[in-house]
C-alpha positions in Angstrom: 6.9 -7.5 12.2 4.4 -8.6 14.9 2.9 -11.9 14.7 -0.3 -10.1 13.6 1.5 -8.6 10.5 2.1 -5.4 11.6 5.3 -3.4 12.1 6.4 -2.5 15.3 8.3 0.8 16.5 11.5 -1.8 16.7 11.3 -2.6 13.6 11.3 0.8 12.6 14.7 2.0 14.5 17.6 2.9 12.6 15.5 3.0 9.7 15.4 5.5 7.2 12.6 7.4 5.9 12.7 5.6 2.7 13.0 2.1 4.5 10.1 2.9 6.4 8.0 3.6 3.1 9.1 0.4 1.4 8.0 -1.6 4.7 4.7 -0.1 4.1 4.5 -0.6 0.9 4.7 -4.2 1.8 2.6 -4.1 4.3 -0.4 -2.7 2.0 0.6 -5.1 -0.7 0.6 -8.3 1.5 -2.5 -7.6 2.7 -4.2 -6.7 -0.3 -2.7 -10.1 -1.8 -4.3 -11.7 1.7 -7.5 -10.0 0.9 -7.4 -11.1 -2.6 -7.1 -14.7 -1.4 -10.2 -14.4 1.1 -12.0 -13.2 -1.4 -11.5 -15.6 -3.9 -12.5 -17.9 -1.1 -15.9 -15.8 -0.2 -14.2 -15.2 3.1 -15.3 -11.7 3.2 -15.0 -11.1 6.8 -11.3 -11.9 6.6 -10.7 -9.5 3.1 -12.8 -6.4 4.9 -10.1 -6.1 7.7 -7.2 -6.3 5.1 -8.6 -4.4 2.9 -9.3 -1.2 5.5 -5.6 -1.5 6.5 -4.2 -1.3 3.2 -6.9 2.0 2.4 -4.8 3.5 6.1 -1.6 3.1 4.5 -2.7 4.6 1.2 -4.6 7.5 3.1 -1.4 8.0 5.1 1.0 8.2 1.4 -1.7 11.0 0.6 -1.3 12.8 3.6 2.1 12.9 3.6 2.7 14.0 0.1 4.8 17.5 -0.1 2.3 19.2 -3.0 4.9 22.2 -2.2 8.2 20.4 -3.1 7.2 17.8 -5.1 5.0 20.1 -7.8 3.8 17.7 -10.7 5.0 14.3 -9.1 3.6 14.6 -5.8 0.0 15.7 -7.9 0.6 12.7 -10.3 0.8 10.5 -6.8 -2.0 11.8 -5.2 -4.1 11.4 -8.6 -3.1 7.6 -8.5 -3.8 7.3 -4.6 -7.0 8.2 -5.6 -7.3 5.9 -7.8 -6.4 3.2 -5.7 -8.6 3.8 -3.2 -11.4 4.1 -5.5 -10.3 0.4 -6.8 -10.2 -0.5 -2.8 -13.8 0.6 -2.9 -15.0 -1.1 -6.2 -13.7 -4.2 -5.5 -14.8 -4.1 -1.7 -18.0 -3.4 -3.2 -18.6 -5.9 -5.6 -16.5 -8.9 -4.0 -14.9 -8.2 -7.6 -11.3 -9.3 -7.1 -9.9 -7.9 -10.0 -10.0 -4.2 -8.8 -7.8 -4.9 -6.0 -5.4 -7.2 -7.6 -5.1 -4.1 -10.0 -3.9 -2.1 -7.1 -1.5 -5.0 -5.7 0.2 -4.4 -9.4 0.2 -0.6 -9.2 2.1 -1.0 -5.4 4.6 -3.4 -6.8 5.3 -1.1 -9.6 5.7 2.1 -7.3 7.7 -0.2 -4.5 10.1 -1.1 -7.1 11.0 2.6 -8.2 11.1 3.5 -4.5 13.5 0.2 -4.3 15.6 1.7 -6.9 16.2 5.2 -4.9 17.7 3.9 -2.1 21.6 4.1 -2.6 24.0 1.2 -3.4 26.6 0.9 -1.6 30.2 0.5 -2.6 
């Protein structure tokens, strides 16, 4: 990662495609925890920024999603990605905190089940 918190093309090299969607599931969590933080300070102009990037990386899950292949799951994640971005909005809105931490907690939950897909070795 950049200084700035972002990920760079090198860290994506030799990566696979399910590498790369954990490091963004970091990504949108650690900056929706940031965001949280600001917020809870009334530091709003820090949380807005954060906040956008983790809606881009949600967007981008959406728009990715293989409705063709993945039938009923790939629905049931774009109904939650929804969700989440609704909850991005709410809280956004309101300077209510307790939206977005609710969507930290449904990214930690999906990150660990995409955690638990990548093979163990040995």
């Amino acid at each position: 990662m950049t200084s700035t918190g972002s990920i760079s093309e090198t860290d994506l090299q030799g990566l696979s495609q399910l590498e790369i969607l954990i490091k963004l599931y970091e990504g949108a969590i650690g900056f929706l925890q940031t965001a949280v933080e600001a917020m809870q300070k009334e530091q709003e102009s820090v949380a807005k920024p954060l906040i956008e990037r983790t809606r881009r990386i949600i967007q981008e899950f959406k728009r990715t999603l293989d409705h063709e292949s993945g039938g009923d799951l790939a629905r049931q994640l774009d109904d939650l990605y929804d969700f989440m971005l609704d909850n991005l909005d709410k809280g956004e809105l309101t300077g209510d905190t307790a939206p977005l931490s609710h969507v930290v907690q449904l990214l930690n939950t999906l990150l660990d089940g995409w955690r638990n897909a990548i093979p163990k070795e040995g």
